[in-house]
C-alpha positions in Angstrom: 132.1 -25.8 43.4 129.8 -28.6 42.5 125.2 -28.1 42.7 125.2 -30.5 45.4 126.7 -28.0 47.9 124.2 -25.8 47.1 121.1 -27.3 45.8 117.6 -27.9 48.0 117.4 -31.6 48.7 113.9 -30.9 50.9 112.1 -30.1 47.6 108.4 -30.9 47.2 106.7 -31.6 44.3 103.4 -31.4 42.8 101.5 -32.7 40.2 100.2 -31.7 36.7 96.7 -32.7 37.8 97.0 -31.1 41.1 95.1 -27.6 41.2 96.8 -24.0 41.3 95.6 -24.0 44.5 97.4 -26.6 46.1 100.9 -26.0 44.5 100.1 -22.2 46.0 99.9 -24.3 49.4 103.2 -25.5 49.1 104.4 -22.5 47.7 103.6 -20.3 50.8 104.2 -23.2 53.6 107.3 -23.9 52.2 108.1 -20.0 51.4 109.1 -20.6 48.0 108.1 -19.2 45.3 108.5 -22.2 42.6 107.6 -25.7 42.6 108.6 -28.4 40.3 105.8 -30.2 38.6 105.9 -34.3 38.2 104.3 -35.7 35.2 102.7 -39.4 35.0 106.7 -40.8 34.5 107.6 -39.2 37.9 110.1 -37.5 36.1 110.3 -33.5 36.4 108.3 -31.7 33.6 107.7 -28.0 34.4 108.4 -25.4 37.2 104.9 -23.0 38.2 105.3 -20.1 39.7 103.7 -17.6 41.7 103.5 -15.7 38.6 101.9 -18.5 36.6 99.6 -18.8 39.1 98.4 -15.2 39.6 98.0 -14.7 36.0 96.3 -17.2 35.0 93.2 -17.2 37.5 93.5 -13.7 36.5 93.1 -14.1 32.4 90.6 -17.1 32.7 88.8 -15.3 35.7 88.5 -18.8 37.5 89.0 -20.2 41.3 92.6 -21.4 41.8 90.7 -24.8 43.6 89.0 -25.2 39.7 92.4 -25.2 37.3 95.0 -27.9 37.1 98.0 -27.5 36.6 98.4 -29.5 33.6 95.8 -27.1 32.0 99.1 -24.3 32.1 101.3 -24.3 29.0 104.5 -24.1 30.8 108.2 -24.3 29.7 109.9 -27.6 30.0 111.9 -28.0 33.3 115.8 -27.5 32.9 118.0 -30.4 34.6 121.4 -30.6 35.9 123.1 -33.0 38.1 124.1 -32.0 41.9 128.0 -33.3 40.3 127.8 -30.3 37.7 129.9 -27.1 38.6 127.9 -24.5 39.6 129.1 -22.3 37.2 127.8 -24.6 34.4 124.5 -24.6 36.2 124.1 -20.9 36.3 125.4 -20.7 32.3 122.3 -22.8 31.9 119.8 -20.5 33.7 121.4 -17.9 31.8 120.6 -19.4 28.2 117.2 -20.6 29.2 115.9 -17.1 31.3 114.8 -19.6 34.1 115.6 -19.1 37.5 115.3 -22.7 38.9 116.8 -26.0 37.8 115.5 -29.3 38.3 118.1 -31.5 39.8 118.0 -35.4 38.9 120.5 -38.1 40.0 122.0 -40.8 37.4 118.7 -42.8 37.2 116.7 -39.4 36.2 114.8 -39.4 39.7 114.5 -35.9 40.9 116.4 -35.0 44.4 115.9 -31.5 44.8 116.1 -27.9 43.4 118.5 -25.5 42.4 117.3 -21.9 42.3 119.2 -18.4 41.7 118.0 -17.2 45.0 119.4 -20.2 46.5 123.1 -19.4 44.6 122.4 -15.8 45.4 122.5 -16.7 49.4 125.6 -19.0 49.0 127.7 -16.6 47.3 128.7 -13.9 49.9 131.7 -14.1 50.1 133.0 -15.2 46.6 133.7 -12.4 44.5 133.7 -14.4 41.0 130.9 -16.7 41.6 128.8 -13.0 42.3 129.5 -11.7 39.1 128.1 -14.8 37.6 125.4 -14.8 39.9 124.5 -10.9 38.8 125.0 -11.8 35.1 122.2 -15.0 35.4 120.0 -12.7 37.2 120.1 -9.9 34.3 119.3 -12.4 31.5 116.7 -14.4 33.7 115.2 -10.7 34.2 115.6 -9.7 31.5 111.6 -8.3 30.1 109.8 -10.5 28.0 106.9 -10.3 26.4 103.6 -11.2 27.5 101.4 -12.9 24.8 98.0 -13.9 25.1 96.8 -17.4 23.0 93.1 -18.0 22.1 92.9 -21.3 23.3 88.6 -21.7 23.4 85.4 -20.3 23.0 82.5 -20.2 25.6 78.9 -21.0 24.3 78.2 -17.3 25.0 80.9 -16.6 22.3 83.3 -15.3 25.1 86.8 -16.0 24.2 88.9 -17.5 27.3 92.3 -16.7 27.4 95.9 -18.1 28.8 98.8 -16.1 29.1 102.2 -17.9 27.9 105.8 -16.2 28.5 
């Protein structure tokens, strides 16, 4: 089974010097809870979260409105191809913890998503392609650690923080 039967071709993007804010729009109106970020290139960079989100107007005690995006130190994006077997696609969320793939076409544009939850829906009724799925889930899961990166300090002294997993 190739991505393409799978994948989200209705992505939206955002971004790196939209704010948290807006990606959070298009997080909730689109009921997702990942968005792929563009950079200057158009090409995919970076995936934020909900939980990039949340944590960091949390650690740097700031409005969502006031922090871009490109302000984040996110993990690079992870590719695939909507021709690549689904299996391969779900090895590679496996190796790289991530939960969503960015999918490009042969000339490196994006065309849409590929997430775990999205697999996770398609999969009902294939026994093998479950095991798989509950094997990427486990290692994407899997607990990391959180750790905290001095990254400047306020006139007042006060150290401001960012959170990078």
């Amino acid at each position: 089974m190739k991505v393409k039967k799978v994948m989200k071709a209705d992505a939206e993007f955002c971004s790196s010097e939209d704010s948290l804010m807006k990606a959070a729009e298009i997080m909730r109106r689109k009921g997702i809870n990942a968005l792929p970020v563009m950079d200057e290139e158009n090409r995919v960079s970076a995936f934020i979260n909900e939980n990039d989100i949340c944590f960091t107007v949390a650690a740097r005690n700031r409005k969502a409105s006031a922090v871009k995006i490109a302000e984040l130190n996110l993990p690079k994006a992870k590719i695939c191809s909507p021709e690549d077997k689904l299996e391969d696609a779900l090895k590679k969320m496996r190796k790289n913890q991530t939960a969503h793939l960015a999918v490009i076409n042969k000339t490196n544009e994006p065309i849409g998503t590929l997430s775990i939850f999205d697999v996770l829906l398609f999969v009902r009724k294939n026994k093998k392609l479950q095991k798989q799925v509950y094997s990427t889930m486990k290692a994407i899961f899997k607990p990391r650690p959180i750790v905290l990166r001095e990254i400047s300090a306020d006139n007042n002294g006060q150290t401001n923080f960012l959170s990078t997993l």
